[in-house]
C-alpha positions in Angstrom: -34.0 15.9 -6.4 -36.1 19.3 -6.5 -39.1 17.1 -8.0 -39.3 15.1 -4.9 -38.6 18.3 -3.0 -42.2 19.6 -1.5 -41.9 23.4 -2.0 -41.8 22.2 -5.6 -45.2 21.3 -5.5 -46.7 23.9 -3.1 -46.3 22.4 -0.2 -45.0 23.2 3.2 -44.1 21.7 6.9 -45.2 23.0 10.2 -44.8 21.8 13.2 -46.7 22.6 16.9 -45.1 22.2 20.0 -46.1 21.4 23.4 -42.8 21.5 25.5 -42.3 20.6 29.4 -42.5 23.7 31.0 -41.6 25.0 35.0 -43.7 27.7 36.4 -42.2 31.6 36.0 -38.4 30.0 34.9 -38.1 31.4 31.5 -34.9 30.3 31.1 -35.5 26.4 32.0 -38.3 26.9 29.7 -36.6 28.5 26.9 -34.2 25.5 27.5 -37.1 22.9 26.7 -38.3 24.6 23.7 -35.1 24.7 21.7 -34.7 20.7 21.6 -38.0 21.0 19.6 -37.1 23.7 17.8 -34.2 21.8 16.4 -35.9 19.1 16.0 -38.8 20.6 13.4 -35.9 22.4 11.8 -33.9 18.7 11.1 -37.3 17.3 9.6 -37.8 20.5 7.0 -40.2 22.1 9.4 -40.5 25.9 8.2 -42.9 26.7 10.9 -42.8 25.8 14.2 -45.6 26.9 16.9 -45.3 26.7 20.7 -48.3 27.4 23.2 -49.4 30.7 24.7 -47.0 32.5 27.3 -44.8 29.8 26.3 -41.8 31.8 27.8 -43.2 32.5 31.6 -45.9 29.7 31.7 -49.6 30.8 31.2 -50.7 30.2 35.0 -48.4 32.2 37.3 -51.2 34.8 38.2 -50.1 38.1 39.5 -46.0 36.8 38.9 -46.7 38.5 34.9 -46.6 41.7 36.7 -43.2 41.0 38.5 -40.3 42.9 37.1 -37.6 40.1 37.6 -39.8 38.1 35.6 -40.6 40.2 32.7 -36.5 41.0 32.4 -36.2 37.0 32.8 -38.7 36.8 29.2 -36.9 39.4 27.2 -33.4 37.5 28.5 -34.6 34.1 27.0 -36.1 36.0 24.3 -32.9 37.2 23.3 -31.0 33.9 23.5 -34.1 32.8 21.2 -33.3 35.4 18.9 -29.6 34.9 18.7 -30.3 30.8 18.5 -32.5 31.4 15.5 -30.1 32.8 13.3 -28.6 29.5 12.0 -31.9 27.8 11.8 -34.3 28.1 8.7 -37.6 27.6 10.9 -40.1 30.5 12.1 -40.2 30.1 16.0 -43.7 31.6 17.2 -43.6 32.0 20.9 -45.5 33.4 23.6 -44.9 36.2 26.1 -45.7 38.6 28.2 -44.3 41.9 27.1 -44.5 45.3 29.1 -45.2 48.1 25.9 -46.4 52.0 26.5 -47.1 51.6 30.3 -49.3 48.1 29.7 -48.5 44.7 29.8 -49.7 42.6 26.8 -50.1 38.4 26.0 -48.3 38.3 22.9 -47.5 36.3 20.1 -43.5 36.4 18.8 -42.7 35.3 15.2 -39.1 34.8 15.0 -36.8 34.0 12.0 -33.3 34.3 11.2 -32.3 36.3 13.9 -35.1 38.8 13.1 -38.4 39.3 15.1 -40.8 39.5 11.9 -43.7 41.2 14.3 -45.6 40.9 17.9 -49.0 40.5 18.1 -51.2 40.6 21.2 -54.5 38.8 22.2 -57.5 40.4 21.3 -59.9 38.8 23.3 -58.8 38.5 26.9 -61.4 35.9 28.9 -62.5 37.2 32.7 -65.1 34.6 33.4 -65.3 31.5 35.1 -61.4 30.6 36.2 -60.3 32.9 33.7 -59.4 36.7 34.5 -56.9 37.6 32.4 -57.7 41.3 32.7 -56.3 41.1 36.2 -53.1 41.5 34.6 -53.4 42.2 30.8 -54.6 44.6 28.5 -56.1 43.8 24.9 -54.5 44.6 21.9 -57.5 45.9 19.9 -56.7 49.3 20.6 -53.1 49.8 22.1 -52.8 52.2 19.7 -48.9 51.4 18.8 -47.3 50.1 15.8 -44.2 49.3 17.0 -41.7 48.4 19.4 -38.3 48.0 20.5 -37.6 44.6 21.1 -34.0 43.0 21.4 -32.2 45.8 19.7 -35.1 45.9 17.5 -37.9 48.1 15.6 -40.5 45.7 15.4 -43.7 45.3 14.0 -46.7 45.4 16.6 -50.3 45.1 16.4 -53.7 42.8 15.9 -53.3 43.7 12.3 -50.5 41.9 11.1 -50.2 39.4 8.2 -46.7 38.0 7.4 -46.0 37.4 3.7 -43.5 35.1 2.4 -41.4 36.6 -0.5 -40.3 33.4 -2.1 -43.4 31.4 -1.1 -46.3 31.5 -3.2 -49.7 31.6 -1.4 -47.7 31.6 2.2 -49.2 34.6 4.6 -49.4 34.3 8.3 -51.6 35.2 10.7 -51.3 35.1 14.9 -53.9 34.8 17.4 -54.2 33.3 20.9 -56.5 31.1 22.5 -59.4 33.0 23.4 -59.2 34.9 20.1 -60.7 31.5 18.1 -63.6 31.1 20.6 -65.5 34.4 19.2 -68.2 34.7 17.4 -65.9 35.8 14.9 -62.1 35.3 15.5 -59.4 38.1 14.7 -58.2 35.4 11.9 -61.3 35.5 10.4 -61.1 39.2 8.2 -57.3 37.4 8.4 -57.9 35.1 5.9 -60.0 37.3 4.1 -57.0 39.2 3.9 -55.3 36.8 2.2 -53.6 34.3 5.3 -53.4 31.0 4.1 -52.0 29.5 7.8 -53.6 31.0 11.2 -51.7 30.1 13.9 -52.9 30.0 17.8 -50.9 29.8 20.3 -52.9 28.5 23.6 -52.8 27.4 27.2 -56.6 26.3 27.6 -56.7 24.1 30.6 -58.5 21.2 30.3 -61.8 19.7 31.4 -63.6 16.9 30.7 -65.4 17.1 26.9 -63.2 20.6 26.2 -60.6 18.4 23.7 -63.9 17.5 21.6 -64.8 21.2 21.4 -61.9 22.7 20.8 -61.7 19.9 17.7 -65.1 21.5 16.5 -64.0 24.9 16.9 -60.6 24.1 14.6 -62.1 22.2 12.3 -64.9 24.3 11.2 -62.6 27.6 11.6 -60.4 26.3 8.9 -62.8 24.6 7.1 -64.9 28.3 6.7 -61.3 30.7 6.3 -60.5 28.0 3.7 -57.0 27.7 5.5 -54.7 25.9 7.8 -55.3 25.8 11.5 -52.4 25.1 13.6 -53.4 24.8 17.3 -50.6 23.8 20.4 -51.9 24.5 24.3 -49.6 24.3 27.3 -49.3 20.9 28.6 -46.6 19.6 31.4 -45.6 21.5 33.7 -48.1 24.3 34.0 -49.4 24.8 37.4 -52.2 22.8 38.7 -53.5 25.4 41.5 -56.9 25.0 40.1 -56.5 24.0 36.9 -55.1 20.6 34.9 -53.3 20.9 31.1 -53.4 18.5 28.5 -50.7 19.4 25.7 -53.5 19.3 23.2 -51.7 20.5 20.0 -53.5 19.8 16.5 -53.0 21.3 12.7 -55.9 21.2 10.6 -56.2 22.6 6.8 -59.9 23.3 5.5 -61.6 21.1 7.8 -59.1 18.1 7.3 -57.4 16.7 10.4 -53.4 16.1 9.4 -51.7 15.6 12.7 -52.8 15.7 16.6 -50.5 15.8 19.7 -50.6 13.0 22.5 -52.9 14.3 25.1 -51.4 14.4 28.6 -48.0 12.8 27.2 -45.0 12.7 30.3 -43.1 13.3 27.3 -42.8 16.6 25.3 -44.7 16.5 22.3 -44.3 17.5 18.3 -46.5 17.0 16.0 -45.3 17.9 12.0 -47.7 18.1 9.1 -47.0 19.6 5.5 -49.6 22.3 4.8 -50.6 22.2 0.6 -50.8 26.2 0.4 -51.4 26.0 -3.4 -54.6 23.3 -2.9 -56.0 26.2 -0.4 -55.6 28.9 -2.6 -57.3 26.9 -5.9 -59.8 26.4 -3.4 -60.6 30.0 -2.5 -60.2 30.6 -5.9 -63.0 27.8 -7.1 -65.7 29.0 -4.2 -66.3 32.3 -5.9 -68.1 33.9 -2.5 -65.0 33.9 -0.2 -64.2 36.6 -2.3 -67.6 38.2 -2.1 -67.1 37.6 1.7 -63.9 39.4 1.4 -65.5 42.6 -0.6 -68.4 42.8 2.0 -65.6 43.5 4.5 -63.0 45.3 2.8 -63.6 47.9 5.9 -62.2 45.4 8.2 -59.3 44.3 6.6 -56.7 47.0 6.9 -54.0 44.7 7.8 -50.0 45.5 7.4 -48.1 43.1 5.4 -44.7 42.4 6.8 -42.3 40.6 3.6 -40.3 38.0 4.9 -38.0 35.7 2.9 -38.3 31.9 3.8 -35.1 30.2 1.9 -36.6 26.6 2.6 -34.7 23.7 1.2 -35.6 23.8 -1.9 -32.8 20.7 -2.7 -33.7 17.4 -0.7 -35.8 14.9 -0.7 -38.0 15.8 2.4 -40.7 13.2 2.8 -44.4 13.9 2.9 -45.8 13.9 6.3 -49.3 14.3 4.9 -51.2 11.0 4.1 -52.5 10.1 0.7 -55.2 8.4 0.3 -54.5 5.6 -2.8 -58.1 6.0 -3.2 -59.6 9.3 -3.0 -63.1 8.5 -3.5 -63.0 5.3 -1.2 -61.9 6.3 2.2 -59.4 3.7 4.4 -61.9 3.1 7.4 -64.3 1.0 7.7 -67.0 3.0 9.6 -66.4 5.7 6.7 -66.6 3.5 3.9 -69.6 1.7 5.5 -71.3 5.5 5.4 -70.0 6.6 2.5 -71.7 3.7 0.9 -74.7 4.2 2.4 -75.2 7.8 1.7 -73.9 7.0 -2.3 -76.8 4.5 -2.6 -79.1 6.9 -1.3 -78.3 9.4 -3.6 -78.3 7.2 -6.5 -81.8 5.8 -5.2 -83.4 8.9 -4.4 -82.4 11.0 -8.3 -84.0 7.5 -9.4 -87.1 8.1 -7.3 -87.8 11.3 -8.5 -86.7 11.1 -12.4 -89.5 8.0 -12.2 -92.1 10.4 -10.2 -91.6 13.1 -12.7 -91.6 11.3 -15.9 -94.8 9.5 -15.0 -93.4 6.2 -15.6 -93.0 2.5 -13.4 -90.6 0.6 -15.3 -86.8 0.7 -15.9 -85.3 -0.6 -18.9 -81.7 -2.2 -18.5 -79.0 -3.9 -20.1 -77.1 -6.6 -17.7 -73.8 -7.4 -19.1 -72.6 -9.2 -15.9 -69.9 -6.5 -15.2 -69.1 -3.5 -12.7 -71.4 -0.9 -14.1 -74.4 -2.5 -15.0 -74.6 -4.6 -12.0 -74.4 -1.6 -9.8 -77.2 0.0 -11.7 -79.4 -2.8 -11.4 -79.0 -2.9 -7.6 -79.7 0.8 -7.3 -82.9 -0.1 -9.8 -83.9 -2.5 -7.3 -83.6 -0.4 -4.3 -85.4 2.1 -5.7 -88.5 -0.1 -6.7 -88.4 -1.2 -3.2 -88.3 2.2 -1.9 -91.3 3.3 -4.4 -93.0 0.0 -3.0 -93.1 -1.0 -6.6 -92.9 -5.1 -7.6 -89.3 -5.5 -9.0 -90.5 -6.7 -11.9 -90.9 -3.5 -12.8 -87.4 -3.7 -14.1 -87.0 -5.2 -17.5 -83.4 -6.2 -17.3 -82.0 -7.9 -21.3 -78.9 -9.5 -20.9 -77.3 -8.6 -24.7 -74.4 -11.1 -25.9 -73.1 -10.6 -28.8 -69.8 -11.9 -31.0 -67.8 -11.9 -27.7 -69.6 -12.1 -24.6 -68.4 -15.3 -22.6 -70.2 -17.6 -20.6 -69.0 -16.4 -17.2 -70.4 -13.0 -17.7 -73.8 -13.5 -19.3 -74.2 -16.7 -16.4 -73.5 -14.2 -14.3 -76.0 -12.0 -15.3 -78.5 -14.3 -15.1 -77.9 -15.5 -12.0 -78.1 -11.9 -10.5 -81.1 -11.0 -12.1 -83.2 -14.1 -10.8 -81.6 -14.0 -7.7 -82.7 -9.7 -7.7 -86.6 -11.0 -8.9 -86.4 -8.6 -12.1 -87.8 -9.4 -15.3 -85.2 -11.1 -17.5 -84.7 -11.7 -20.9 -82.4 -12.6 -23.5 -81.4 -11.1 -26.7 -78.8 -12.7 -28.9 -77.4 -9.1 -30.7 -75.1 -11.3 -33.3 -77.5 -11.3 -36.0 -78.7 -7.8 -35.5 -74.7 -6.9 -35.5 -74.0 -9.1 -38.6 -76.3 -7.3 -40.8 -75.2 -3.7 -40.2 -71.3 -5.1 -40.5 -73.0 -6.5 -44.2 -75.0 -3.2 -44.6 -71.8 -0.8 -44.1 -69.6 -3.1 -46.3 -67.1 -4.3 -43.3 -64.8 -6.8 -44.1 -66.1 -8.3 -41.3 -69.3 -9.5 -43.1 -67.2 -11.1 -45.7 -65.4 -13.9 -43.4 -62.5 -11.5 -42.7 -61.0 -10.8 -38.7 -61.1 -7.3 -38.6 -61.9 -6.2 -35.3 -61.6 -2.5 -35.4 -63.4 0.5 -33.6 -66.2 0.1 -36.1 -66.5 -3.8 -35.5 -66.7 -2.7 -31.4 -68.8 -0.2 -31.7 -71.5 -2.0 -33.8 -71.9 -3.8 -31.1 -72.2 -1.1 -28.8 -74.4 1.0 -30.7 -77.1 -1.8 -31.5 -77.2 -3.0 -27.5 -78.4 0.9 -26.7 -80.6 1.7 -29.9 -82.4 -2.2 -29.0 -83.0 -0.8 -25.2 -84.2 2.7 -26.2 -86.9 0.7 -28.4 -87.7 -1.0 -25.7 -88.4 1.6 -23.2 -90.5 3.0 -26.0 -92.9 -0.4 -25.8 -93.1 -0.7 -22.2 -93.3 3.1 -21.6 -90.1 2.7 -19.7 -87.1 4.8 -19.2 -83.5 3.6 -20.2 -81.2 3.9 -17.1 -77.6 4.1 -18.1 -74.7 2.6 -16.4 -71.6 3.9 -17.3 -69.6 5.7 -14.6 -67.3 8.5 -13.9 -63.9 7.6 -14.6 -65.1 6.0 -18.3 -66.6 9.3 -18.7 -63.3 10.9 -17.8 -61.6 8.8 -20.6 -64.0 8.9 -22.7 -63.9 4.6 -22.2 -67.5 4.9 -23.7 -69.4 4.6 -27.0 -70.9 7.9 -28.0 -74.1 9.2 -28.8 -76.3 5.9 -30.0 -74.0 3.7 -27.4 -73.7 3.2 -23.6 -72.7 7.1 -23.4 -76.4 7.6 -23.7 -79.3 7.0 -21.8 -82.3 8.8 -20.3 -81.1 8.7 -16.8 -77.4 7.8 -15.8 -77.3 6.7 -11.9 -73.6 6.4 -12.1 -72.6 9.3 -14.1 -70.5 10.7 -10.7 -69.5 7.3 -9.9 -65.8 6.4 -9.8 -65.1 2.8 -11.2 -63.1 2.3 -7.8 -65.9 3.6 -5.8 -68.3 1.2 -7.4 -66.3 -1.5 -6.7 -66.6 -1.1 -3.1 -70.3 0.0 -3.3 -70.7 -3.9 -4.6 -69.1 -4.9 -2.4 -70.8 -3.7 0.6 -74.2 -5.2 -0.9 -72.5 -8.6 -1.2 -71.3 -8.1 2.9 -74.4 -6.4 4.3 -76.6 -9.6 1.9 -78.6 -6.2 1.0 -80.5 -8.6 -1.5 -79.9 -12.2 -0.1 -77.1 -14.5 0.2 -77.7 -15.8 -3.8 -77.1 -12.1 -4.8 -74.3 -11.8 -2.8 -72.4 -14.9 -4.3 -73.2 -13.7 -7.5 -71.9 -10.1 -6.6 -68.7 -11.3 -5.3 -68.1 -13.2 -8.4 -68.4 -10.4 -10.5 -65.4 -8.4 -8.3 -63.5 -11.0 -9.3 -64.0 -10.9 -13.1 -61.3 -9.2 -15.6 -62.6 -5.8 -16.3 -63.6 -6.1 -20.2 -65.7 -4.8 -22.8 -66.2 -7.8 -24.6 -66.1 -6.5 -27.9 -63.5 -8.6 -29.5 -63.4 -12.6 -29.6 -61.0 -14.2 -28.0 -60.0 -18.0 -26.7 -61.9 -19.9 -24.6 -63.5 -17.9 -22.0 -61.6 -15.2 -20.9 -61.8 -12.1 -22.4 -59.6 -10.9 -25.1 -59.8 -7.3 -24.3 -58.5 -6.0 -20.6 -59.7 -2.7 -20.1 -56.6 -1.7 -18.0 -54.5 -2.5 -20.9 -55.7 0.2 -23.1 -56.3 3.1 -20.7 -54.7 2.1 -17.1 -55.4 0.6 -13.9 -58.6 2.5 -13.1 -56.8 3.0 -9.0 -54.3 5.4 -10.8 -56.5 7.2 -13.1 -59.4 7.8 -10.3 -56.4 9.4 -8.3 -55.6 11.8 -11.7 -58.9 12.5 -12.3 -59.9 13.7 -8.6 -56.6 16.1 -8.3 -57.2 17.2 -12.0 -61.1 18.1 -11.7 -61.6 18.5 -7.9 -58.0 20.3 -7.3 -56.7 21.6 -10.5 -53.5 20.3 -9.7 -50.8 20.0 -12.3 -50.1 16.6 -14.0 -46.1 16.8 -11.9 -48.0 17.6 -8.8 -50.5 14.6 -9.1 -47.4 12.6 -10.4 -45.4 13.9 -7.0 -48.6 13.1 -4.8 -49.0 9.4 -6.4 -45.6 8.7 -6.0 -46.0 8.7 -2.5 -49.3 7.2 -2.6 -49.0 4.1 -4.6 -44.5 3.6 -4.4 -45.0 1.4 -1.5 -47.7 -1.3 -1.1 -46.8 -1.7 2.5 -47.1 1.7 3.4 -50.5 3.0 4.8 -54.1 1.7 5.2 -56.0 -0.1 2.2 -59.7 0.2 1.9 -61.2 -2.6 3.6 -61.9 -5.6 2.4 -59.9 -5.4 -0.5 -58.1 -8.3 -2.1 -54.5 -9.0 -1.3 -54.2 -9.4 -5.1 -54.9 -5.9 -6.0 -52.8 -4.4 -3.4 -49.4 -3.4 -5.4 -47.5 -0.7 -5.9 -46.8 1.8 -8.9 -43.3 3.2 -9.3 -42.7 6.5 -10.7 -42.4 5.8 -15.0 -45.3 3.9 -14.6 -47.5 6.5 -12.9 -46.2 9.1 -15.9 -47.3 6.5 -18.0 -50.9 6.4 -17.1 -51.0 10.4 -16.5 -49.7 11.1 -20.1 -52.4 8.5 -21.2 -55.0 10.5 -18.4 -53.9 13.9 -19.7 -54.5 13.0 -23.8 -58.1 11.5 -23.2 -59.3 13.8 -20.3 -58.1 17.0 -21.9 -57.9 16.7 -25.3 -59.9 13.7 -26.8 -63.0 12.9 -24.5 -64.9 16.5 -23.6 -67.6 16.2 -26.5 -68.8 12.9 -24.7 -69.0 14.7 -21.2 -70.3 17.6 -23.1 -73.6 15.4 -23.9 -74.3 13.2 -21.3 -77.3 12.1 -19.9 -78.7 13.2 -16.4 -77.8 11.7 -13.3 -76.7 12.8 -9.6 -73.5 13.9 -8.2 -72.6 11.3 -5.8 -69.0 12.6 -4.5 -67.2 15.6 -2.9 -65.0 14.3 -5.8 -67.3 16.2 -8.4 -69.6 15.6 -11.7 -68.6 15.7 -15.2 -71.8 17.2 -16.1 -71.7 20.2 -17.9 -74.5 21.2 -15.9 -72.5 20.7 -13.1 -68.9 20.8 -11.7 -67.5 20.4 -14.9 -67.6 22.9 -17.7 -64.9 22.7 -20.7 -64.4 23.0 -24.5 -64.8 20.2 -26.8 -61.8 21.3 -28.6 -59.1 22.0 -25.9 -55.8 21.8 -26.6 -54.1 19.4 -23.9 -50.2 21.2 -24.6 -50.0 23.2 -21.7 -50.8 19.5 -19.4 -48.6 17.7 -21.2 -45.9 20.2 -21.5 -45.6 19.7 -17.3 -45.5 16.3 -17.9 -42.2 17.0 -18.8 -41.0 18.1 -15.5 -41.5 14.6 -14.1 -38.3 12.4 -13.9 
């Protein structure tokens, strides 16, 4: 089972708490906490957060200075102690702790019956209904290292990290509440330090808009320390004096929401997420000026590192409690896929706009097979003509058939063009195809059915040497229309073929993503309702090349046949180029993506037909297949292609842009961890 195991793959659970607490009764409240505790640990939780002064209750005032009650913590802190040396899980609690003469708001990390270190609050708020001074002092300066606590020599102070042994990329960092509302938080130089996970343990009281905010504030903080943000405030059962208490408790990793708490739940709340430690570290790696960040303040980041084993389960099948997108460049909701493909058509219009402004010329040259790619490029063409306040006309669209093109397609293309107003034409390639076949001796040419790669690409070639010759007449340029994931696969025809062009508007554009783009013209009638009948006729049509005859008029060739269904090999390429994930970890994440068709949100509007599921050899299948052409085979295309702009978070293939690589890679060391999946 260790492949399906999540600490295979670099993953980890955490869990925030937000227990039912009673005012100053550390032992009723110690009694809350530990159902939850148990409860993270039964679902593989290996870090579990509770809110600020957990132990006492944040709003008891002048009762933190009460002896009874401070001997009442350390009792249930104790008990927490001794309790936590059968569980697996690190308990981070708050307390109140009496140390050197002062009383401090601390945070407790707890593990195996050991107290791994104490950290107390930095930033202690006296303004508005806050005056935590009253009764606290801050821990920027105590001036102590360590403490006794429980029969213990523990660690103590702001400048603690805690670093798992047997974890890669796991370091820890405490802070509480107030500490994340600064200009710059304590878990800032943190993370520059090297924590991966910041954890704050708050109270925050709540009033009305303060939820938004402290969304914002977490969000943004892990999005700029390029870590997880795990965030639980004290909810039921905190006193209401002056003040009200929501339970907001919320995990975040580099400015992704994974999991948020029920806001003024009756019911104690836990929220569980699983934390990809080695996809932040990649990350850090990738944006070279963290680390620049990190040298600038070198001063500042004199932390102590405190080793700590973790022994997770390394054995069972766990779950994922992290959602997977099926589609990583087409997001689930509709409001986000309705602005996603409004901003994608912008960008595509706008590099259009200015390659036509700074070439000096009006007219775009095009070749309209009635498929995906082509169409989408056209519609962009259009948009952009509009946009220039140029007559579409301007576009000198050629439908091209040649020895297989079937009806459907090329009526298809004709009806989109009229119904788009662009200049249309015709060219019948077959003779122009014959002769070369007859020129280069292919058996072909002599009445023999030989339909090899030369036979294909023929065809390919003469379509985009016939359009460059015609951008030269009309003082035109050739927009291309092949789009990311063919470039990944290297599903293209190189150099004098539809790899080339003199301007490439989907160059960054998945073939899933342009789907969906498609479609949203033909839903929003961006162009008519003629243009949108046509459009949704060519979603529905079999993904070919038409390059081989076939019977009747369906195609012989099915893309999807020869290098995958384009919905798993989008999902390879944006963990291989976006992530630099391993083949087994993509494998392991698209397992739990694609296993189960009933399980999770499809991108809306999508057919019911192409909603299925992918079991595990099948996925390997396609990866192994992903792996060859991507890595090993396909470079020399990417190396050489044309301009165009990046569209997608999801990255370019330019080598003038994300993507920079070797023509002549090896691809061993990929598919020798292809070998770890089952």
């Amino acid at each position: 089972m260790q492949f399906c195991n999540l600490h295979t793959h670099g993953l980890m659970r955490i869990a925030c708490a937000a227990p039912r607490l009673k005012v100053a009764d550390p032992a009723f409240n110690l009694a809350q906490m530990l159902p939850l505790l148990r409860r993270a640990e039964g679902e593989g939780a290996s870090i579990v957060l509770f809110p600020e002064l957990g132990l006492s209750a944040y709003a008891i005032d002048d009762l933190h200075m009460q002896s009874a009650l401070l001997q009442a913590v350390r009792d249930a802190l104790a008990a927490l102690v001794d309790e936590s040396r059968h569980l697996r899980a690190i308990a981070v609690v708050g307390a109140p702790l009496r140390v050197g003469g002062r009383l401090f708001n601390c945070a407790i990390a707890i593990h195996r019956g050991r107290i791994l270190a104490v950290v107390p609050k930095t930033y202690l708020p006296n303004y508005r209904e806050f005056y935590e001074r009253r009764q606290f002092a801050s821990g920027e300066r105590a001036g102590i290292t360590s403490i006794e606590l429980c029969g213990q020599e523990v660690p103590f102070g702001t400048d603690i990290l805690l670093t798992a042994t047997d974890i890669p990329d796991l370091t820890l960092h405490m802070e509480i509440c107030e500490d994340v509302w600064m200009p710059v938080p304590p878990s800032s130089f943190a993370a520059l330090a090297g924590a991966t996970v910041l954890l704050n343990l708050s109270a925050s009281n709540v009033t009305i808009g303060k939820s938004d905010w402290r969304h914002t504030l977490c969000k943004a903080h892990s999005g700029r320390c390029i870590a997880a943000y795990a965030y639980s405030a004290a909810g039921t059962g905190e006193s209401t004096t002056d003040l009200a208490w929501d339970g907001q408790a919320m995990i975040y990793e580099n400015g992704a929401l994974l999991a948020e708490a029920e806001r003024f739940a009756s019911e104690p709340q836990l929220i569980l997420a699983d934390i990809d430690l080695e996809r932040l570290a990649l990350d850090r790696i990738r944006m070279n000026t963290f680390g620049d960040n990190a040298d600038a303040l070198r001063d500042r980041l004199n932390f102590r590192r405190i080793a700590f084993a973790l022994e997770p389960d390394r054995e069972s099948d766990l779950g994922l409690k992290r959602e997977i997108e099926r589609f990583p460049f087409v997001p689930s909701d509709d409001a986000k896929l309705n602005e996603l493909c409004f901003e994608a058509y912008n960008i595509q219009s706008h590099g259009l706009r200015q390659r036509l402004a700074s070439t000096r010329v009006d007219k775009i040259v095009i070749g309209v097979s009635g498929g995906l790619d082509s169409t989408q490029a056209l519609l962009v063409a259009a948009d952009t003509m509009d946009a220039l306040g140029l007559p579409r006309e301007n576009i000198l669209a050629y439908t091209l058939p040649a020895f297989a093109t079937s009806e459907s397609t090329k009526t298809n293309a004709w009806r989109l063009m009229k119904a788009l107003g662009v200049t249309a034409a015709e060219i019948d390639m077959t003779p122009a195809c014959r002769q070369m076949l007859v020129d280069i001796g292919h058996p072909f040419a002599e009445g023999h059915l030989v339909y090899d790669i030369t036979f294909e690409n023929v065809q390919a070639g003469a379509r985009t040497s016939l359009l460059f010759r015609l951008a030269n007449k009309n003082n035109g340029i050739v927009l291309g229309t092949g789009d990311l994931s063919e470039l990944a696969l290297g599903w293209c025809t190189y150099g004098v073929g539809d790899q080339m062009s003199h301007y490439n508007v989907n160059g960054s554009v998945s073939k899933t993503l342009i789907q969906h783009l498609i479609r949203w013209v033909a839903r929003t009638q961006r162009f008519g309702s003629e243009a949108s009948v046509t459009l949704e006729a060519i979603l529905a049509t079999e993904i070919s090349p038409e390059l081989v005859p076939g019977e009747g008029d369906g195609p012989s060739q099915k893309t999807e046949d020869f290098v995958g269904p384009y919905a798993l090999q989008d999902f390879n390429l944006f963990y291989t180029t976006r992530y630099g994930f391993a083949p087994s970890k993509i494998a392991f994440l698209a397992h739990h993506a694609w296993a189960d068709a009933a399980r999770g949100d499809w991108p809306p509007h999508m057919e019911a037909a192409k909603q299925v599921a992918y079991d595990l050899p099948t996925i390997k299948k396609w990866l192994t297949v992903f792996v060859r052409r991507f890595f090993e085979t396909s470079q020399f295309k990417r190396s050489a292609m044309p301009n165009g702009p990046k569209v997608s978070s999801g990255g370019s293939l330019s080598p003038r842009g994300d993507w920079r690589a070797p023509s002549d890679a090896s691809a061993s060391a990929w598919l020798a961890d292809l070998d770890r999946i089952p």
